[in-house]
N, C-alpha and C positions, 0 to 999 in steps of 0.2 A: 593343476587348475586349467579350466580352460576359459577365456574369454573370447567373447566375440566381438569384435568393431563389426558395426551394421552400415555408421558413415562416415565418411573420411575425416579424419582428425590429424594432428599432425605428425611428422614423421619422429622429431624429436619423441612424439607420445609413445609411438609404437615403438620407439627404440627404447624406452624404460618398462613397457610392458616386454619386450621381450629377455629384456638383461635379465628377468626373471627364471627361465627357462620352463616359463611357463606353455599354453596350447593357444596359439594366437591365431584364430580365424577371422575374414573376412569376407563376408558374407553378402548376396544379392536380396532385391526379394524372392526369389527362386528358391534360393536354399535356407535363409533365415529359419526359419520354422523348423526343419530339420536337424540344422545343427546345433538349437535351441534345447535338443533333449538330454544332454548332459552337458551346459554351461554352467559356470558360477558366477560367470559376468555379465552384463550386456553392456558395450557404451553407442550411445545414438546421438545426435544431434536433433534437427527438427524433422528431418527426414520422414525415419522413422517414427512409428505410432504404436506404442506399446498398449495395447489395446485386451481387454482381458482374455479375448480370444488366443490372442498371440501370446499370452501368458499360460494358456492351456496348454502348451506347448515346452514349455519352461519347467519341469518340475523340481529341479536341482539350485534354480537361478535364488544368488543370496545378494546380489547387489546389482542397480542402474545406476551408469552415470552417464550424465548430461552434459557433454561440453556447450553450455551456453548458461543462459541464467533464467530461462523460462521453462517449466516443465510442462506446458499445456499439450504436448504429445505424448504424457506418459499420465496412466490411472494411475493417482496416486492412492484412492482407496483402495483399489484392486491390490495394489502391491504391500499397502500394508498390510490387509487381510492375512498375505500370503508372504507375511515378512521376510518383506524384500526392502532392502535399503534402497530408498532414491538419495543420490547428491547432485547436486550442480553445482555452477563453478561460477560464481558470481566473484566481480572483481576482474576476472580476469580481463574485460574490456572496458573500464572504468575509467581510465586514463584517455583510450581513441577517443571513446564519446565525450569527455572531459575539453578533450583537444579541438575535435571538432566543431564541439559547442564554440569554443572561442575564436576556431578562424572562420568559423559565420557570423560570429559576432564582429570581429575586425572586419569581414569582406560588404559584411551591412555596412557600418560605418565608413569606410572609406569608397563607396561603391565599387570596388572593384568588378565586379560584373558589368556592369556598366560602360567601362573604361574597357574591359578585352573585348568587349562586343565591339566599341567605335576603332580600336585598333586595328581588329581582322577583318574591318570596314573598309580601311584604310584613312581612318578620320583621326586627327590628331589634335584632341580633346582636352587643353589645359585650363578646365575650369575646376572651380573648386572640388575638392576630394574627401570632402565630409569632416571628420571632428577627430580631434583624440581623445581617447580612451582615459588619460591620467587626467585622477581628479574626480572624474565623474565615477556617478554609484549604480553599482550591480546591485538589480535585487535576486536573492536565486531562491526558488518556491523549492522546498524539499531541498536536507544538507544531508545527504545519505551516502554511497561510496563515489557516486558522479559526484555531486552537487562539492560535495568538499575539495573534487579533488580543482572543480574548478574556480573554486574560490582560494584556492588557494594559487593557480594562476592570475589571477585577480589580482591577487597582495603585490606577483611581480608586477605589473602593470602599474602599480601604486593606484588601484581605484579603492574605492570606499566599499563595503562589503553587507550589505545587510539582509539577512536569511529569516523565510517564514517555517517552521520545521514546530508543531504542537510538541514533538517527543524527541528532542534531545534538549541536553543540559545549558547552561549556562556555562560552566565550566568547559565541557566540549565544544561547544561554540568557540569560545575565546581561543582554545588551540589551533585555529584556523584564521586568527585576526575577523573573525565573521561577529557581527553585531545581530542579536536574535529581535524580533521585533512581531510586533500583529501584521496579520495581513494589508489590515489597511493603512498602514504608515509604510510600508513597504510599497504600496501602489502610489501613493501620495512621494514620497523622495525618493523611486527608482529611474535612473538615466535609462537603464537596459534592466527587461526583466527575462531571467532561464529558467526556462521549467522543469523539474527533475524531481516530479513525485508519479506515483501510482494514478491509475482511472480508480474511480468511486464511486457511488453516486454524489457524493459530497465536491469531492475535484470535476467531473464531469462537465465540460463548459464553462470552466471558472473562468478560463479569458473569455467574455461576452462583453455585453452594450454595458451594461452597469458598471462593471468590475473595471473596465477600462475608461467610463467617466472619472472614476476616482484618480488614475493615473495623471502623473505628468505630462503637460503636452509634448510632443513629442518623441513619448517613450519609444522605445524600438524594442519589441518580442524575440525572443529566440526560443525553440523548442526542438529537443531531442531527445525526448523523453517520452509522450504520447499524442498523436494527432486530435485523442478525443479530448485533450484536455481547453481546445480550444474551439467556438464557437466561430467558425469558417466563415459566416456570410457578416457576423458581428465586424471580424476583424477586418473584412475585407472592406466593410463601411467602412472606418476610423480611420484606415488607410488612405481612400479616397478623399475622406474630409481635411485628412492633415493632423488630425487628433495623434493617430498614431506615425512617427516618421518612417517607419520600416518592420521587416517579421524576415526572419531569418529561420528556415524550416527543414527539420530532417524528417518528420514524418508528418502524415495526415489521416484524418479521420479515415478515409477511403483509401485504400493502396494498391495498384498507381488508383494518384488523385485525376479521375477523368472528368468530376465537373465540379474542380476547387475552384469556390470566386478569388482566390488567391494566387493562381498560377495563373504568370504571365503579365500579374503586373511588375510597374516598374519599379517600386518599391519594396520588394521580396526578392531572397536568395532564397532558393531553393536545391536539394537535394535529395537522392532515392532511396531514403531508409539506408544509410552507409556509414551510420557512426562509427558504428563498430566493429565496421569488417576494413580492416587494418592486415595484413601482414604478421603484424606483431600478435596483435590480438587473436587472433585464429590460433600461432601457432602457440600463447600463452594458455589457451583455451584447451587444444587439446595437450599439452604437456601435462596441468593441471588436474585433466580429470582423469589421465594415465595413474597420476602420482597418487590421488584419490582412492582410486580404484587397489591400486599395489597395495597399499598403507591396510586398508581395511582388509583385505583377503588375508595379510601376511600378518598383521597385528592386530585388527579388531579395533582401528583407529577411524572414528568417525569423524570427517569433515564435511561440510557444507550441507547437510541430511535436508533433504527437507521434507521427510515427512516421520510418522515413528518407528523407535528401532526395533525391532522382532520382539513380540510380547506371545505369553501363552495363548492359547484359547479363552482358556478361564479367565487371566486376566485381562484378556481385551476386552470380555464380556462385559467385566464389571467396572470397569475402568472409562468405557468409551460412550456411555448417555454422562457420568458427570465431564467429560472434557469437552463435549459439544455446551452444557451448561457452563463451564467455565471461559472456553472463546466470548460467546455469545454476552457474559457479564463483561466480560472486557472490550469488547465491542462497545454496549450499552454504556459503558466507561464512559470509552473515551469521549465518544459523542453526546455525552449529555454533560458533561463535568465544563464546568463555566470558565478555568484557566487550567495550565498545564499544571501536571502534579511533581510536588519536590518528592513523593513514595507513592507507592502503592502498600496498603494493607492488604491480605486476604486472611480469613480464617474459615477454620473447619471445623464441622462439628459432624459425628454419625462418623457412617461406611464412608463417608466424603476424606475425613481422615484419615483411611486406612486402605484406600486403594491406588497410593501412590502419588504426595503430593505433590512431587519434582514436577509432574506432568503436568498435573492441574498448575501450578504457579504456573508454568508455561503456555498451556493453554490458555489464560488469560492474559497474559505478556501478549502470545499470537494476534487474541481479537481486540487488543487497544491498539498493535504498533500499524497491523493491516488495513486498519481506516485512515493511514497517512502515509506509509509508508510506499516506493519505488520497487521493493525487494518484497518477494514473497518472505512470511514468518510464519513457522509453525514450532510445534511443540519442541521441537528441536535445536530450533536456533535460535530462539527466541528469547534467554535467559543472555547471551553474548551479545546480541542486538540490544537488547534491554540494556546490558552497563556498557557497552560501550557509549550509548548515548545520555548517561550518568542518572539511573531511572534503577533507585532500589527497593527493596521489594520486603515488606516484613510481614513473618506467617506468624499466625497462633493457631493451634486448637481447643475447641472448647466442648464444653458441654452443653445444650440446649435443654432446657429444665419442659417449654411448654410449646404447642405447636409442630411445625414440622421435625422429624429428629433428626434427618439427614440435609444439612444446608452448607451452602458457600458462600461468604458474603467477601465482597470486594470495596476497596474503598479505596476512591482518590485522595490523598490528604497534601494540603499547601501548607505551606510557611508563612503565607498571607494570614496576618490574623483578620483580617474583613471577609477573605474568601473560609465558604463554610466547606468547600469538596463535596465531591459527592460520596454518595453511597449505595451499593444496590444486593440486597441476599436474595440466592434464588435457590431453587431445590429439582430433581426428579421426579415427575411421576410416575405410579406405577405402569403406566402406556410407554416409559422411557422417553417423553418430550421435555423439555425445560422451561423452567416457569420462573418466573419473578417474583418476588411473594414479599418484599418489603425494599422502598426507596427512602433515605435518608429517616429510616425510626419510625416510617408512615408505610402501616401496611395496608396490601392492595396484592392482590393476585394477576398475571397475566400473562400470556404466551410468551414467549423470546421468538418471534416468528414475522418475518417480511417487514413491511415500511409501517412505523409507528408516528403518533404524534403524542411527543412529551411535554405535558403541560405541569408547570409549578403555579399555583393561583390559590387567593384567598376565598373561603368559601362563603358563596354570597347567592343569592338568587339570581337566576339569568345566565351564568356560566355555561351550563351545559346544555341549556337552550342554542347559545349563540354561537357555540363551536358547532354544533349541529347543525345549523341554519345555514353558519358560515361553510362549511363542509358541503352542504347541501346545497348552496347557488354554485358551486365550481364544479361541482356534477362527484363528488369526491363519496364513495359511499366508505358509508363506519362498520367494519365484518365485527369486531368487539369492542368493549369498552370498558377497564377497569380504572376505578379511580378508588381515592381513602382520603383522609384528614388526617391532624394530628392528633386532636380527641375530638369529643363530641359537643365541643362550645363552637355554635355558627359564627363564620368569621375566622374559623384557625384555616392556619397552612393547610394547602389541600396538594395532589400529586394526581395527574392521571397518566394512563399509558392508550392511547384508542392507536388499535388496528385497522388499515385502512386498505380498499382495493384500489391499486394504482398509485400514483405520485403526488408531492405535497409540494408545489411549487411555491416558490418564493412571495409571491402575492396573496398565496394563501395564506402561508404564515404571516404576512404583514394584516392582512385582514382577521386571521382570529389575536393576534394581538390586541388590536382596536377598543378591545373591555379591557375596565379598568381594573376592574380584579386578576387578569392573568398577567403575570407578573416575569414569565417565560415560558417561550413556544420553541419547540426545535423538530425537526424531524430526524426521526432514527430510522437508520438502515441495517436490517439484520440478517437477509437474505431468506429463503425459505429453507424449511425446514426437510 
């Protein structure tokens, strides 16, 4: 076997790659390419950029691995194409960024910044030194591998613990002393709120003017998770007013932040993107994706994959318009479905049933957990991610007697009896795009395709006037528009789906809200097609 390291990983790593007596190269970009033509490995960090080019070069190569937990320098289409396993190596800095999070969290609190600046001043500054910790309530947005691991430093602390997380359990909550709660009870009683979910368009600016009206006075921010997930000019107001007491920050929308209205005041700790470059971490990092890499060459042991395992020609052909339709229903999922679900249903009817339905369950695990989620999820990991966060999942298939014959329907179901769940069936067509073709028993046809707006409304005259209208004063143009009933008595439940060019801001949907027939507005984000 021969493997390549392209960027430095640890040595610990290279020293289990080599116990192997395997072909261990170390490569520039000078030779990369060259000695790429009879590899069976690659491991890269960010460095490198596996680019399909640089795969033209690869014809041998059966696995990447990533010591890190973001793959954005590696084509992940290209390489499944050309089945090639990608893994990465999540976890492995879960703990630093965990750590970190909390001693910005104490260094907020106690100003400590503050204090080493009047000291190397040579000022000796015994005024008050901020607040303790016990007692007081953490809130942490997203309880994913960080988010747990610091709520569970929390518990030491003896602070009160309370998590916004749509997709995990109740049951897994409580294993971390974490109380699960909505978002806005968690802005309303959090002392400190840490943010540790994924960019969306849904998270996208969730700390702004609004979000933190509803907060405690004097909440204090901590983020180590995404710079875009906060609204920089918002925060930096709240801060100046006193609303907010302080923001504790490891990264920022811009990197370096060269015109944060954040940096430099005196009520922010600040640091350069360093959660997770630990020592520890590095050399967990590459140990990891050493052991990864062995496991698979030597046994056909897949871990942390993220993306699919080596599938035929034929079957990728057929396999791969339904599991873009199956993402995309689970997507539609999660963001339309009005509470978290205790299951998931899926069934199958047609070639939907017979092309492999490990994948598709997974595929749609993917496009619910990735509207919330900090970790990338795909077809791969996304049945483990799913029970660990106690989210199960029951298949049937059927037969389809009238209409489409080849369909996937997916369904969120509660335990709530007042909550109805949603529901959403969609099918292939023959162009291979995915399509919707029935919500909750009400059908209606339309794309699974970029930023929608999902209306549930009573059918009444003036409805579809006044979302149009309303659309139409915010400058918001409508590219489609499918809507259905539940039968043909005026006045039944009605559903629509309208495709829109550009974005659906929040004032917009407070504004087509406004009729009194629309009974729920939400925007869905599905990305293009």
């Amino acid at each position: 076997m021969k493997v390549i390291v392209a960027d430095k990983i640890s040595d610990r790593g290279i020293e289990i790659l080599r116990q192997t007596g395997w072909n261990i190269v170390f490569t520039t970009k000078e030779t990369l390419h060259a000695e790429l033509a009879d590899a069976d490995a690659l491991i890269v960090r960010s460095a490198t950029k596996v680019t399909p080019s640089l795969l033209d070069h690869a014809p041998r190569l059966r696995v990447i691995g990533r010591a890190g937990v973001g793959v954005d320098n590696i084509d992940l289409d290209e390489s499944t194409k050309r089945g090639i396993l990608v893994m990465s190596t999540p976890g492995g800095s879960s703990v630093s960024v965990a750590e970190h999070a909390f001693a910005l969290l104490l260094a907020l609190v106690r100003q400590v910044p503050k204090f080493d600046a009047a000291m190397r001043e040579g000022r000796w500054e015994k005024s008050s030194s901020g607040a303790e910790v016990r007692g007081k309530t953490l809130g942490l947005i997203g309880l994913g591998r960080i988010g747990s691991e610091v709520a569970t430093r929390a518990d030491g602390f003896e602070m009160r613990v309370l998590a916004f997380d749509p997709f995990i359990s109740e049951a897994a909550a409580r294993e971390f002393s974490v109380e699960l709660v909505p978002l806005e009870k968690l802005y309303e009683e959090s002392d400190f709120i840490s943010l540790h979910t994924a960019v969306s368009p849904q998270t996208k600016d969730m700390i702004n003017a609004a979000s933190i009206a509803k907060m405690k006075n004097g909440v204090r921010i901590i983020n180590t998770a995404r710079g875009e997930l906060i609204n920089e000019a918002d925060l930096a107001a709240a801060i100046k007013s006193g609303q907010v007491a302080g923001a504790a920050l490891d990264v920022f929308a811009e990197e370096p932040p060269k015109s944060s209205p954040l940096i430099g005041l005196p009520n922010v700790v600040a640091t350069p993107h360093v959660a997770g470059s630990t020592a520890e971490a590095q050399e967990e990092l590459g140990t990891q994706v050493a052991v990864q890499v062995r496991d698979y060459l030597l046994e056909g042991i897949i871990k942390n994959a993220v993306n699919l395992p080596a599938l035929s020609p034929e079957q990728y052909r057929r396999v791969r318009p339904y599991l873009a339709l199956a993402e995309r229903l689970g997507s539609l999922l999660s963001q339309a479905a009005e509470t978290r679900p205790a299951r998931i249903r899926i069934r199958y009817a047609g070639e939907v049933a017979e092309v492999g339905t490990h994948l598709l369950r997974s595929a749609v695990l993917a496009g619910m957990l990735n509207a919330i989620l900090d970790e990338k999820v795909n077809v791969v990991n996304a049945p483990a991610v799913a029970a660990a966060r106690g989210l199960t999942v029951q298949e049937e298939s059927r037969r389809r007697e009238h209409g489409f014959p080849h369909t996937l329907e997916v369904a969120a179901l509660s335990d709530n009896p007042d909550s109805h769940g949603f529901t959403a069936e969609g099918t292939v067509l023959r162009d291979g795009s995915p399509r919707v073709i029935q919500i909750d028993g009400i059908s209606l046809e339309a794309q699974l395709n970029g930023t929608m707006l999902f209306l549930r409304n009573q059918d009444r005259p003036g409805v579809i006037g006044h979302v149009g209208a309303t659309l139409g004063k915010h400058g918001v143009n409508i590219a489609t528009f499918a809507l259905g009933r539940r039968d043909n008595a005026p006045g039944a439940e009605a559903v629509a789906l309208i495709r829109v060019d550009g974005d659906i801001t929040d004032q917009v949907l407070d504004d087509v809200k406004m009729h009194p027939s629309i009974t729920e507005a939400r925007t869905i984000h599905l990305g293009k097609l």
